[in-house]
C-alpha positions in Angstrom: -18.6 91.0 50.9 -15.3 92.3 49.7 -13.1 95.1 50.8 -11.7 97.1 47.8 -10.3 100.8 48.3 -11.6 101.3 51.9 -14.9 100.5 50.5 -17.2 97.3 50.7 -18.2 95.5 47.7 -20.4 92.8 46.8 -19.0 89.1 46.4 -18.7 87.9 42.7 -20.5 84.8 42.2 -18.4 82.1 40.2 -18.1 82.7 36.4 -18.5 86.6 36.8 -15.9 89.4 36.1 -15.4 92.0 37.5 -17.5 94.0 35.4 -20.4 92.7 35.8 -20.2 90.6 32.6 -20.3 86.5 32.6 -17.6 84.4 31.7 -18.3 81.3 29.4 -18.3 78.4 31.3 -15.3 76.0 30.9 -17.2 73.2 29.2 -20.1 74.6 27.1 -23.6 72.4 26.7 -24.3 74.0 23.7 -21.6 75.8 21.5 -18.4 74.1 20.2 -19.5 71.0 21.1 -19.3 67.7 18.5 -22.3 67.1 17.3 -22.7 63.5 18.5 -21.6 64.3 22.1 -24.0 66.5 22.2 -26.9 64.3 20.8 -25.9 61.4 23.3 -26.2 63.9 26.3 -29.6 65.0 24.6 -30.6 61.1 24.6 -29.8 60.5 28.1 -31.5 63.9 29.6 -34.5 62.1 27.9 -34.5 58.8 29.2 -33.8 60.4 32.4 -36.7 62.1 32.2 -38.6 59.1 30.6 -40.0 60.7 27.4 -39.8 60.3 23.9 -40.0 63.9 22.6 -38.0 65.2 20.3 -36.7 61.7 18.8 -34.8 61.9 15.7 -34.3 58.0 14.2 -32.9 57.2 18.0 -31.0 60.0 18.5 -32.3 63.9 19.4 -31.4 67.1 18.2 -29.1 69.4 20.2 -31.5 71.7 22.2 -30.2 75.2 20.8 -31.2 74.0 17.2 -34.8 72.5 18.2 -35.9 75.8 19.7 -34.2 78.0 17.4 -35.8 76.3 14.5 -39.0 75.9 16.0 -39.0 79.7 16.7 -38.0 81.1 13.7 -40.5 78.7 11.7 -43.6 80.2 14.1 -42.5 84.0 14.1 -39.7 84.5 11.4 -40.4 83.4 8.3 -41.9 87.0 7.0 -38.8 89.2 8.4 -37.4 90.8 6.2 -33.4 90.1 5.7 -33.5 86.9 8.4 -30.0 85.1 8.7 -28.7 88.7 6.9 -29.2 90.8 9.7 -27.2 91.0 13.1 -28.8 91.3 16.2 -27.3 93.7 19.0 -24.4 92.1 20.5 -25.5 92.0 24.1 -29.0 90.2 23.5 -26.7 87.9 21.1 -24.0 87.5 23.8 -26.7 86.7 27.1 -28.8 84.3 25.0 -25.7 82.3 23.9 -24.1 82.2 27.7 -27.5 81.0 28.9 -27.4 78.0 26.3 -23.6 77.6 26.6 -24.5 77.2 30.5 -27.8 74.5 29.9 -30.1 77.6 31.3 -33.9 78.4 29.8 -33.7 81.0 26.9 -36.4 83.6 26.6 -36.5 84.0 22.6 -39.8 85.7 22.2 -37.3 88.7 24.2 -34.0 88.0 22.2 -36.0 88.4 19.2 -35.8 86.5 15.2 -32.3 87.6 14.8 -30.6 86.2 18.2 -32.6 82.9 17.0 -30.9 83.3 13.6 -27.4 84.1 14.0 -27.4 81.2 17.3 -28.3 78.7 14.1 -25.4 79.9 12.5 -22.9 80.5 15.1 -23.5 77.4 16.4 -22.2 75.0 12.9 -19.8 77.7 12.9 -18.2 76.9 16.0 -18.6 72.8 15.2 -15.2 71.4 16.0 -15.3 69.9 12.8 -16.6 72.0 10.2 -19.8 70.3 7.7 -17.7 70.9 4.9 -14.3 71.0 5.8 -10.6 68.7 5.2 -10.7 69.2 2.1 -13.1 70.1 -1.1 -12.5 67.2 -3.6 -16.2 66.2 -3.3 -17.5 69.8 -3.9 -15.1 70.1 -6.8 -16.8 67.4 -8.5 -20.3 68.8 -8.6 -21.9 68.8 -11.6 -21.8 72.6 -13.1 -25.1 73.7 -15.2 -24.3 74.4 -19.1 -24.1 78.4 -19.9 -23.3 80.5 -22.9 -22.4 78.5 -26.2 -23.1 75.0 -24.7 -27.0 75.9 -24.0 -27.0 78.0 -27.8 -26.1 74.7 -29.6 -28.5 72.3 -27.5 -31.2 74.9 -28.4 -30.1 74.9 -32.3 -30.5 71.1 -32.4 -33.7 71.4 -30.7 -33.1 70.0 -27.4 -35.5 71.5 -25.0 -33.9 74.0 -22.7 -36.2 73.6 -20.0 -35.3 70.1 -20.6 -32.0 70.3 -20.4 -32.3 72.6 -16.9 -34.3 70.1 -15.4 -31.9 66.9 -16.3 -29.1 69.1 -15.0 -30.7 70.0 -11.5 -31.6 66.9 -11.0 -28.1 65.4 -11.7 -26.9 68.1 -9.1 -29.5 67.0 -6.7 -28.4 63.2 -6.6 -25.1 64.6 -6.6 -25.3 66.2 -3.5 -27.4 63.5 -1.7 -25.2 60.4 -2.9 -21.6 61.9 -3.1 -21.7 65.0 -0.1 -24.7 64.2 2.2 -24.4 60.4 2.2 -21.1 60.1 3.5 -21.7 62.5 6.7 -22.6 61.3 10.0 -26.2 60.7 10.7 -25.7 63.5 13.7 -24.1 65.8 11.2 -27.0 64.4 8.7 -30.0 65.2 11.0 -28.9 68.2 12.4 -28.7 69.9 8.3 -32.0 68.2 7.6 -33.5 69.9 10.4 -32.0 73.3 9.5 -32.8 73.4 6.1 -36.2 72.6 6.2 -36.4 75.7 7.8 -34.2 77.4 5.0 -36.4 75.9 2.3 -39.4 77.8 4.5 -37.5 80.6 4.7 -36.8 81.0 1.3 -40.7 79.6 0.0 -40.8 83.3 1.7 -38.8 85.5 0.1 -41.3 87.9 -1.2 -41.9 89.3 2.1 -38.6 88.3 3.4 -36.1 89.0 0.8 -34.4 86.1 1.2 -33.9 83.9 -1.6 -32.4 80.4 -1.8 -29.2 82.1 -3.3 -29.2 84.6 -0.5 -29.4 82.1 1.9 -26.8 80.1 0.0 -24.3 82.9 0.6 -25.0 83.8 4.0 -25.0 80.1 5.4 -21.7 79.0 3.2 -19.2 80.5 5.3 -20.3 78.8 8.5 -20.3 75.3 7.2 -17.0 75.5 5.4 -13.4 75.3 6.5 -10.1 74.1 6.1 -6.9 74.8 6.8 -6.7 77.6 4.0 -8.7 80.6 4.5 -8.2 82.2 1.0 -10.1 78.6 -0.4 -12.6 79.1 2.0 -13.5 82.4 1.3 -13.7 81.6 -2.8 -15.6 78.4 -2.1 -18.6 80.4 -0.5 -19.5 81.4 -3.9 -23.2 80.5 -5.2 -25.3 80.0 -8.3 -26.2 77.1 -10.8 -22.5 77.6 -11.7 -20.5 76.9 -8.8 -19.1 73.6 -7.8 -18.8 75.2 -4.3 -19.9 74.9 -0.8 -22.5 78.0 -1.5 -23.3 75.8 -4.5 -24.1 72.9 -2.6 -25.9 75.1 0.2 -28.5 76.4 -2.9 -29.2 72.8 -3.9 -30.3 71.9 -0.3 -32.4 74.9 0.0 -33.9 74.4 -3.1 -34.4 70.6 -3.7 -34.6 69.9 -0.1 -36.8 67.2 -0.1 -34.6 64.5 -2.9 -31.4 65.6 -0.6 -32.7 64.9 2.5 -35.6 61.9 1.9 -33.8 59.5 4.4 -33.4 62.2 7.2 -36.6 63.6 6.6 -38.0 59.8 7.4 -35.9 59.6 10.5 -36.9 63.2 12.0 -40.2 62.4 11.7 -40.6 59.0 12.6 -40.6 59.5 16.3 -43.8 61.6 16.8 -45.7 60.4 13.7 -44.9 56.7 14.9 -46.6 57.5 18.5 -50.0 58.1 16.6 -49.4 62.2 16.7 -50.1 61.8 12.7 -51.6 65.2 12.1 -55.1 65.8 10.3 -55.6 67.3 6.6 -57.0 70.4 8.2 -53.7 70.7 10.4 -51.0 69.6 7.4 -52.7 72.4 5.3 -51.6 75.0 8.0 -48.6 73.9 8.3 -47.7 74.1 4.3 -49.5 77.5 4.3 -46.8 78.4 6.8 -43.6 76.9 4.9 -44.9 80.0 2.6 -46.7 80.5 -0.2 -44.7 83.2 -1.7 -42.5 83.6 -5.1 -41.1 79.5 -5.0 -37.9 81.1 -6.8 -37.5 77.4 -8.4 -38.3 76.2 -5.4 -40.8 72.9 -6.5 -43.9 72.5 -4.1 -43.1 68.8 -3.4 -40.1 69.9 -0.7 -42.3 72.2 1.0 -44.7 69.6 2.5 -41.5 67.5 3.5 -39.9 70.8 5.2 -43.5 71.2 7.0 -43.7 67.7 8.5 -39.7 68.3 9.8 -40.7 71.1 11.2 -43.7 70.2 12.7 -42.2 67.4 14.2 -39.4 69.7 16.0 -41.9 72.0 17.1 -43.9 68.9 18.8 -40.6 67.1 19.9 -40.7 70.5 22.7 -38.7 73.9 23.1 -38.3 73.6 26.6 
């Protein structure tokens, strides 16, 4: 006990202020942490504990992302305004101290939109941004055709379904070759994991409200930085238009499947390898809960790929 004014009070413990609240801890386990440091202390708690859960192509995924993602897939996919919405700050504040500190997070109490801003908060504190030093490669995207360019393919009769179609997939490759590629395979996984559940998300959005644009505009600003604010800002911009971050976010929502076909492979490889191969029946559920709403130009070929990532993080364990 203390002494304080005449009057005894309780001794602190370590980390606590004197108002009661928690302090971060010096070295966080979860938050503002490289991605690869944090995947190699993922790999060793693992062998240490002799299992193979949660294997990602020989590397894991950082814990805060496994059982956010896993979370939001099994209870948020139908609420309304998800990633949009903030959560109170204190139930936002305690769950992130518990992960900063490697403690057990009750989500089912924080609720969908602790688990949704943690996703986002957590690439936003990345030491290196996804998408930052620099924009040259998102410059270069591919823009679709608009106004008088799509009148005069239509007057030479040149489908214009055609000529959408040739475009998205030029964008598609675009971001898989040129702005995925070149990332690390942490950096790599951890985005594969997260927007399968965005592709989810938005196979939702007539119950949710949240469309792959919406998603693109909301996500943008937490994967992009640089050393001028003003360029970050107008680089969160979205639409079929935009050779921008919130561009390239769309794209991976949308065509999730062609950007991330490698990553997909590895995420799944480690519990479809040990002869956890799911049956039809189960694989039906699964795409039935990627969604089955308004696709939004969102093909049906990504969703099964989104389901199996998914799947895979929910059986890799949330504990």
């Amino acid at each position: 006990m203390e002494s304080k004014g005449g009057q005894t009070q309780p001794r602190r413990m370590s980390g606590e202020r004197e108002d009661g609240e928690t302090a971060e801890p010096a070295e966080s386990q979860a938050f503002g942490v490289a991605l690869d440091k944090l995947m190699a202390a993922e790999a060793e708690a693992e062998l240490a504990a002799e299992t193979q859960g949660g294997r990602a192509g020989g590397t894991l995924l950082p814990r805060v992302l496994r059982e956010c993602i896993a979370y939001l897939w099994r209870n948020g996919l139908d609420t309304e305004g998800l990633f949009r919405r903030s959560p109170p700050s204190t139930a936002l504040r305690a769950a992130k101290l518990r992960y900063s500190r490697g403690q057990a997070v009750d989500l089912d109490a924080a609720g969908v939109h602790v688990a949704a801003v943690l996703l986002k908060v957590f690439f936003r504190e990345l030491p290196d941004a996804v998408f930052g030093g620099g924009y040259a490669a998102v410059r270069a995207l591919p823009v679709a055709r608009v106004g008088k360019d799509a009148e005069t393919d239509a007057e030479t009769e040149v489908d214009a379904e055609e000529l959408r179609a040739r475009m998205e997939e030029m964008r598609t490759r675009y971001v898989r070759e040129e702005i995925v590629a070149p990332l690390s395979k942490a950096t790599r996984h951890a985005l594969c994991a997260t927007f399968a559940l965005l592709h989810a998300v938005a196979r939702n959005e007539a119950r949710n409200r949240m469309t792959a644009y919406s998603l693109a505009v909301v996500w943008a600003p937490n994967l992009a930085r640089s050393a001028d604010p003003a360029e970050d800002v107008a680089m969160c911009a979205a639409g079929p238009a935009a050779a921008t971050v919130g561009g390239v976010v769309q794209i991976m929502v949308q065509a999730f499947g062609a950007v991330f076909a490698a990553e997909i492979s590895d995420l799944c490889a480690g519990a479809e390898g040990e002869g956890e191969r799911q049956d039809e029946s189960e694989r039906q559920d699964e795409s039935e809960a990627v969604g089955g709403g308004n696709s939004g130009g969102i093909h049906n070929g990504n969703d099964d790929a989104a389901s199996r990532v998914l799947a895979a993080i929910a059986r890799s364990g949330t504990s």
